[in-house]
C-alpha positions as CSV (number, residue, x, y, z in Angstrom):
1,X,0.0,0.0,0.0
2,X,1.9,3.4,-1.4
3,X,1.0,6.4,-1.7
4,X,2.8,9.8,-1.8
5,X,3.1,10.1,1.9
6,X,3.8,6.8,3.2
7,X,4.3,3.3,2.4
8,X,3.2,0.5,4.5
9,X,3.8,-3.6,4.5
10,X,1.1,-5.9,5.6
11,X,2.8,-7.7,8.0
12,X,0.2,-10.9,8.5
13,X,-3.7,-11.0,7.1
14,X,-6.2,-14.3,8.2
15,X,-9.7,-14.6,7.3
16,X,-11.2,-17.1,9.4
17,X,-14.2,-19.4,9.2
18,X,-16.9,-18.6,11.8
19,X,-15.7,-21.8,14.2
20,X,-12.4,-19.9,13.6
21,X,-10.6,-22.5,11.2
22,X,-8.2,-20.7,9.1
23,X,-9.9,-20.0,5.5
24,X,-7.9,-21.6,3.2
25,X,-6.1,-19.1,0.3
26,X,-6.7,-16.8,2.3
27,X,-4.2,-15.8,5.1
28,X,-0.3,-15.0,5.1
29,X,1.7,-16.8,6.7
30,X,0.0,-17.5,9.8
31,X,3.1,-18.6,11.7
32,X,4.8,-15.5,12.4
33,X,2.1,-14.7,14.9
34,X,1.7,-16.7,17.8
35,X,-2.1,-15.3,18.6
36,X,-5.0,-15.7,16.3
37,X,-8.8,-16.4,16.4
38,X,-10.4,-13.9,18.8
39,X,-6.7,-13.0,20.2
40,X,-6.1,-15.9,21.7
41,X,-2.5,-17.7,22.0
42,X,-2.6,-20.5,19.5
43,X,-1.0,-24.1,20.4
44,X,0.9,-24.9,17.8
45,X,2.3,-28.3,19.0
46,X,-0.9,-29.8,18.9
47,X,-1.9,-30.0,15.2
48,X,1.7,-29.3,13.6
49,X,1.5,-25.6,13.6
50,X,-1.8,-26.0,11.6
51,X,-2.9,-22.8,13.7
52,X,-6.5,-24.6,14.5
53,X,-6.2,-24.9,18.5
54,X,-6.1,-21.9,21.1
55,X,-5.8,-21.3,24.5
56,X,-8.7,-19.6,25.9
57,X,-7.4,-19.5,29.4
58,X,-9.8,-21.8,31.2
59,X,-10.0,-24.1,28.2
60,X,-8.4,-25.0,24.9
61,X,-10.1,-25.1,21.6
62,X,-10.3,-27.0,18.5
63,X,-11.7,-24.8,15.7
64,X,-11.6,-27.5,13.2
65,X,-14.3,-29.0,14.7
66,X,-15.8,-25.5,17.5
67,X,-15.5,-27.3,20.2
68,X,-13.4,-26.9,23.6
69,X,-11.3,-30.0,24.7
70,X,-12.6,-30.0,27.9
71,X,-16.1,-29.0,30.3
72,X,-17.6,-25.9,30.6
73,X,-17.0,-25.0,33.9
74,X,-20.8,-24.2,33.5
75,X,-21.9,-26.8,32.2
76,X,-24.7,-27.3,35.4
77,X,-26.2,-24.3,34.3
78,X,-26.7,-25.4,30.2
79,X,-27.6,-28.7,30.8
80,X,-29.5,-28.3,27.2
81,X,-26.1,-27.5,25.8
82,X,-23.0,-29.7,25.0
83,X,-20.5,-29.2,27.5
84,X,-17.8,-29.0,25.0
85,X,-19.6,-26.2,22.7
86,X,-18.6,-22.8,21.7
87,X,-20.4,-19.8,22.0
88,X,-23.4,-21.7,22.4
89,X,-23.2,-22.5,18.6
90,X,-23.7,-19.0,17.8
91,X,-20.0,-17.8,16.8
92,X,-21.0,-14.7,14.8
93,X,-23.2,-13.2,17.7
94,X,-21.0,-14.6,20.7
95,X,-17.8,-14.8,21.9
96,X,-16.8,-17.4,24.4
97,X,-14.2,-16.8,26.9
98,X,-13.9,-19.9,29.2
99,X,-17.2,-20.3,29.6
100,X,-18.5,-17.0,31.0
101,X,-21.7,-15.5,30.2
102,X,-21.3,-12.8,27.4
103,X,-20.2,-9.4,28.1
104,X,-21.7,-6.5,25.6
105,X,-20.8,-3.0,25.1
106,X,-22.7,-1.2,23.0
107,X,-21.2,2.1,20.8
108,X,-24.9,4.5,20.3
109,X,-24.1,6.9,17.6
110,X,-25.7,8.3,14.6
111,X,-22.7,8.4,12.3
112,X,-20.9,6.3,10.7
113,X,-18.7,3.8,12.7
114,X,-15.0,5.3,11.1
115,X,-16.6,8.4,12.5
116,X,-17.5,8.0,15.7
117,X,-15.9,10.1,18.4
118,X,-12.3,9.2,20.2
119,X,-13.7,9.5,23.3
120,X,-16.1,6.7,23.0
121,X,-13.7,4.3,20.6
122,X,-10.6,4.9,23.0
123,X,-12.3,2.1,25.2
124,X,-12.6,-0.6,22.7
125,X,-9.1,-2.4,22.9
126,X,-9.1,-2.1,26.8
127,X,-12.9,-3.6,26.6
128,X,-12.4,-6.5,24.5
129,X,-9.2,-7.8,26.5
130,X,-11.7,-7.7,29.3
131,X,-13.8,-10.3,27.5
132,X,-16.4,-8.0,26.1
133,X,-18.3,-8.6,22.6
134,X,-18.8,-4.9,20.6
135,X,-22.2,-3.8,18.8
136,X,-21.6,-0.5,16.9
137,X,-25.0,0.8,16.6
138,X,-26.7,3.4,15.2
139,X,-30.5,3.3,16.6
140,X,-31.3,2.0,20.0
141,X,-34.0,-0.2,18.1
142,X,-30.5,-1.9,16.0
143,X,-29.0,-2.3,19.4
144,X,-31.9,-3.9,21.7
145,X,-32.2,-6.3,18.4
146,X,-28.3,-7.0,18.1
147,X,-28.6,-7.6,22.3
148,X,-31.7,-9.8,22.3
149,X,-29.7,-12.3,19.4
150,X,-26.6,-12.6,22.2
151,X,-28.6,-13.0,24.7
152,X,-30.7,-16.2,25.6
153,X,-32.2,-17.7,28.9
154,X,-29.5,-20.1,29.3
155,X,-26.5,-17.7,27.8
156,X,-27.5,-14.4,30.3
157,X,-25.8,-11.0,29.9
158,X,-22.8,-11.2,32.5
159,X,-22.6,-7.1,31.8
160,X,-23.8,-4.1,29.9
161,X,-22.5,-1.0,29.0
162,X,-23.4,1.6,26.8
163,X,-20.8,4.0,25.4
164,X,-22.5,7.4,23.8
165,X,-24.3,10.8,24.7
166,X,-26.7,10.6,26.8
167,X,-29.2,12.8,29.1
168,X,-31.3,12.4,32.4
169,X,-33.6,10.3,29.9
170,X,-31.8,8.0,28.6
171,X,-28.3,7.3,26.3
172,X,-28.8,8.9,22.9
173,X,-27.4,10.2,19.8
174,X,-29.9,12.3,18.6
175,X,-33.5,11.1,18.4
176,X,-32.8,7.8,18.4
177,X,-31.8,6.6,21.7
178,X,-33.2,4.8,24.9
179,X,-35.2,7.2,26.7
180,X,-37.6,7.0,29.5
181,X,-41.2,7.1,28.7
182,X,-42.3,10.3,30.0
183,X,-38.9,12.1,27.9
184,X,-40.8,10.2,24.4
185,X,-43.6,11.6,25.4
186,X,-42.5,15.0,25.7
187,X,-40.7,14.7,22.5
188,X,-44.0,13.9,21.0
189,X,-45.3,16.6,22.5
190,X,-42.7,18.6,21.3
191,X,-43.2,17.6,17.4
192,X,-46.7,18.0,17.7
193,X,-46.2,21.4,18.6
194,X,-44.3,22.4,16.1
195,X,-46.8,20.5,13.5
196,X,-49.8,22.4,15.3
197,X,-47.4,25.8,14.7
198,X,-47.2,24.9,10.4
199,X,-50.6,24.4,10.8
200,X,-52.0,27.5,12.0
201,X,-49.4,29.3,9.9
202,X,-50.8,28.0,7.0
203,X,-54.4,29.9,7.5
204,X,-53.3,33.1,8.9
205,X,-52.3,36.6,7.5
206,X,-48.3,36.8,7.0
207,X,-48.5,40.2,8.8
208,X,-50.7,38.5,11.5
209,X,-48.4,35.7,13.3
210,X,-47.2,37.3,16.6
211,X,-49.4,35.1,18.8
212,X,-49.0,31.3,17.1
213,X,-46.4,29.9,19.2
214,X,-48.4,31.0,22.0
215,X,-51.3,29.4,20.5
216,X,-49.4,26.5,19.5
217,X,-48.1,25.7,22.8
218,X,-51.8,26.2,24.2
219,X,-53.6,23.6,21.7
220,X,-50.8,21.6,22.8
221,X,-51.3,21.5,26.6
222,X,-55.5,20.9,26.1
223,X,-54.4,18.3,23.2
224,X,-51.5,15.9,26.0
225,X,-53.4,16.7,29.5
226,X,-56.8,15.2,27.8
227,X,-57.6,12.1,30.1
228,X,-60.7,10.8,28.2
229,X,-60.1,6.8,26.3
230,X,-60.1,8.8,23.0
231,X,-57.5,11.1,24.2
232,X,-55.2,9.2,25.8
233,X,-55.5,6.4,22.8
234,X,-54.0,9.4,20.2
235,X,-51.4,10.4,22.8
236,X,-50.4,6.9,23.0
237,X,-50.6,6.5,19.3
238,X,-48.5,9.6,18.0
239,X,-45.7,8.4,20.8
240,X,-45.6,4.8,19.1
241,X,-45.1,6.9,15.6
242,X,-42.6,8.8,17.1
243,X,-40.4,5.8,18.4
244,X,-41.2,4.3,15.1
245,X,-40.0,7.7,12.6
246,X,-37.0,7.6,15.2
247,X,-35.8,3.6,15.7
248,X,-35.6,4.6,19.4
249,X,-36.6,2.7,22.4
250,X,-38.9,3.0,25.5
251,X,-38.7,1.4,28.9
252,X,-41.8,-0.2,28.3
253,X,-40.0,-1.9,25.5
254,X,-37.2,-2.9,27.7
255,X,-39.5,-4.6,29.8
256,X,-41.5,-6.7,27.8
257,X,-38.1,-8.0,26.1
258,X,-37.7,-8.7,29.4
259,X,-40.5,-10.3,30.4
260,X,-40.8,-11.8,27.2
261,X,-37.8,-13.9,27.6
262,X,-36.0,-11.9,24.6
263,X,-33.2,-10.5,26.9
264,X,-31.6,-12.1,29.8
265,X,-29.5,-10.6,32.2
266,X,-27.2,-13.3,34.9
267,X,-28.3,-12.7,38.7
268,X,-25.0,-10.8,39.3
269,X,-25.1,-8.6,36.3
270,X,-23.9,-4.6,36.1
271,X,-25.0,-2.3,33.5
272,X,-22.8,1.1,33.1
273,X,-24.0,3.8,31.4
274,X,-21.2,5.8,30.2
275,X,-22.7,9.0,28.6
276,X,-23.0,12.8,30.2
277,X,-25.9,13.2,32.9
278,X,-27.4,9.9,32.9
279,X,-27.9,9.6,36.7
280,X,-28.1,13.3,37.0
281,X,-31.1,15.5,36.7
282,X,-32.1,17.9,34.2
283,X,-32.0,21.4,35.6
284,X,-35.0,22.7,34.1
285,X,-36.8,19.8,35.4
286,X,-35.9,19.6,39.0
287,X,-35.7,16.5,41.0
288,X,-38.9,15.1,40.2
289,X,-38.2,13.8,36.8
290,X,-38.0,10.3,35.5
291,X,-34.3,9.3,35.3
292,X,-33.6,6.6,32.9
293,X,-31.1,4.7,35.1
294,X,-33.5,4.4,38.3
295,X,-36.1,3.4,36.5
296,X,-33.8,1.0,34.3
297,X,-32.5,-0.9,37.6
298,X,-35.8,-1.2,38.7
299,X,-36.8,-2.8,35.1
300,X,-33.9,-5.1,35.1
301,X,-33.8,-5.5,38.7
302,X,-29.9,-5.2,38.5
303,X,-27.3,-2.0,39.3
304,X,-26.5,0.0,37.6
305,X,-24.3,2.6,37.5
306,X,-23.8,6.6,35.8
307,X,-22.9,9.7,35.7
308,X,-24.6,13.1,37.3
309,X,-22.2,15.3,35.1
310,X,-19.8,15.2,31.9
311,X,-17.8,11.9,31.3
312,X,-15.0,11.7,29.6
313,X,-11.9,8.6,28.8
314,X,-9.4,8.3,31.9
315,X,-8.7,9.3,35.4
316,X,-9.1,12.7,36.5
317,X,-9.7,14.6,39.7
318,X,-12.6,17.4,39.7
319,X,-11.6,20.9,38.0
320,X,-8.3,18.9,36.4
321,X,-8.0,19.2,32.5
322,X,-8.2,16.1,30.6
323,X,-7.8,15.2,26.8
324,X,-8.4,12.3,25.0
325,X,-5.4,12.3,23.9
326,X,-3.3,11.7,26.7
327,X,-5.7,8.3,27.7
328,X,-4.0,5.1,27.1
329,X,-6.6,3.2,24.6
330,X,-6.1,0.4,27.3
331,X,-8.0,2.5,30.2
332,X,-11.2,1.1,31.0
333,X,-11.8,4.0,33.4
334,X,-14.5,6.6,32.7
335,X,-14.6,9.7,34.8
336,X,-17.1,12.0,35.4
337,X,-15.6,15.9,34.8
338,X,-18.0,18.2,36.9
339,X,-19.6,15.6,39.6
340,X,-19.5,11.7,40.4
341,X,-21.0,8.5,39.2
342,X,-23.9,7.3,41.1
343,X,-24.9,3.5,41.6
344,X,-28.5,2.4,41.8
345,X,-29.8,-0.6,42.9
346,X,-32.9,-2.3,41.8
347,X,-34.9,-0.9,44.3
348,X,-34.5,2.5,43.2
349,X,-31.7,3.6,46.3
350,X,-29.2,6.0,44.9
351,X,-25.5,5.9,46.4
352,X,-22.8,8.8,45.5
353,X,-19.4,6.9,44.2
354,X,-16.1,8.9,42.9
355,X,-15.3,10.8,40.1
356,X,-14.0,8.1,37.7
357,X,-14.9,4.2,37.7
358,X,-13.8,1.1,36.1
359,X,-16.5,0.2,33.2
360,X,-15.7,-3.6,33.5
361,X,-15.6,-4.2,37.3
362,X,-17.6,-0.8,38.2
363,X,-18.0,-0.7,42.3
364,X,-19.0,2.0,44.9
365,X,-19.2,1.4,48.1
């Protein structure tokens, strides 16, 4: 590869089969690498350097045929499963490593992928050495779908996190996002009244306008505090179009993947939400808002943990300048820049933690 500014050699290429079998005619030579397949340190000595066996640190594994040499160390708990299989048969959706539940983290942004910001890709290498599987995602709707396929009843989510902007009402990018149903709603609300607005502007005088967005935001009030069946049924209806124009995602959906059996979570599981404000409260809206990680923990009945202020990649302390340049793109740590990361429990209890915390083992006291 040349071009008038540099000139670089492709040191080793392998395309592998989904088992993780070399694809033959296609790979360099794969001995001058001793780590293959998902990372993991291949054992050469046991198929003459045929680089089909690894060492997945609790087990080793054949990829000629995808299976480990040994028991899953959890095998009492997939009794429906083969003891010796990997990634419960699903290698394109899972990743097994020694026999662990799956670990997600999910990148929520509306651009594409070789765009996405620094600050939320700077975690990725750190991540996946941790054992965690990566959905980029644009849509909360792609990501709930990409989740529910890893996770199954007897394969549960070990942990979550989600890496993007977020808000008091959920992790975002854009319209798009997980949000809390009362913050659809108001975006409903919000459309609405800007639809009611063209409306009205549309049958009056041009010099005659001063008093629409008054009007508009009037119609709108009578229109979403109506409490008859016929009102509440449109409310209801232009929120579901709403979710539907924007591929976002509601609590209510969340729960009835939930209690639908379409996504599983281990007893023991953590879910971080690394984005700005996501345990913190909006300050037009005062404390009496719906927060999208209280009411999440409740949902899940799990933890989980995030931020009342601006995160950022690293370790800092409060009112130190950070860059994401100077984070390591091994750092797992996520700190929060103007106030601390909060964990909640499944019964809605908030506790107050420190300014930064580790995504993958996340704990405050």
């Amino acid at each position: 590869m040349k071009d008038d500014y540099l000139s670089l050699d492709v040191g080793l290429a392998l395309d592998y089969l989904p088992f993780g079998q070399i694809m033959p005619n296609r790979h360099g030579e794969e001995n001058s690498y001793k780590y293959g397949f998902n990372g993991k340190e291949k054992l050469d000595e046991l198929h003459d350097n045929s680089a089909d066996s690894y060492d997945f640190g609790a087990r080793m594994y054949d990829a000629r045929i995808g299976r480990f040499l040994s028991l899953d160390p959890l095998k009492q708990q997939y009794s429906g499963n083969s003891a010796y299989s990997y990634a419960q048969n699903s290698p394109i959706f899972l990743i097994d490593f020694g026999g662990k539940h799956p670990k997600i983290a999910i990148f929520l942004e509306n651009v594409p992928e070789n765009k996405v910001h620094p600050a939320f890709l700077i975690h990725r290498a750190a991540l996946k050495l941790q054992g965690y599987k990566f959905i980029y995602a644009r849509s909360a709707e792609s990501a709930l779908v990409q989740m529910s396929a890893m996770s199954i009843e007897k394969g549960p989510i070990e942990n979550l996190i989600i890496i993007s902007h977020a808000s008091p009402g959920g992790p975002n990018s854009g319209p798009n996002g997980f949000y809390t149903d009362s913050e659809l709603r108001d975006f409903a609300k919000k459309e609405w009244t800007g639809n009611r607005f063209d409306e009205l502007l549309k049958n009056t005088p041009a010099n005659d306008n001063t008093d629409l967005i008054q009007k508009s935001k009037d119609d709108a009030e009578v229109f979403w505090n109506g409490v008859t069946q016929e009102s509440l049924c449109n409310q209801e209806a232009l929120i579901e179009a709403y979710k539907v124009k924007t591929n976002s995602v509601s609590m209510n959906d969340l729960e009835t993947a939930v209690n639908d059996g379409k996504l599983n979570f281990s007893e023991n599981a953590t879910i971080v939400i690394a984005g700005c404000n996501a345990g913190g409260y909006h300050p037009s809206k005062g404390d009496k808002q719906e927060i999208f990680s209280t009411t999440l923990a409740k949902i899940l009945k799990h933890t989980v943990f995030s931020s009342e202020g601006y995160t950022g990649p690293g370790t800092v302390e409060p009112g130190q300048k950070s860059t994401t340049k100077r984070v390591s793109n091994k750092s797992v740590n996520r700190r929060d820049l103007l106030g601390h990361w909060i964990k909640t429990t499944s019964d809605g209890a908030r506790t107050k933690g420190g300014n930064t915390i580790d995504m993958a083992k996340p704990k405050i006291k």
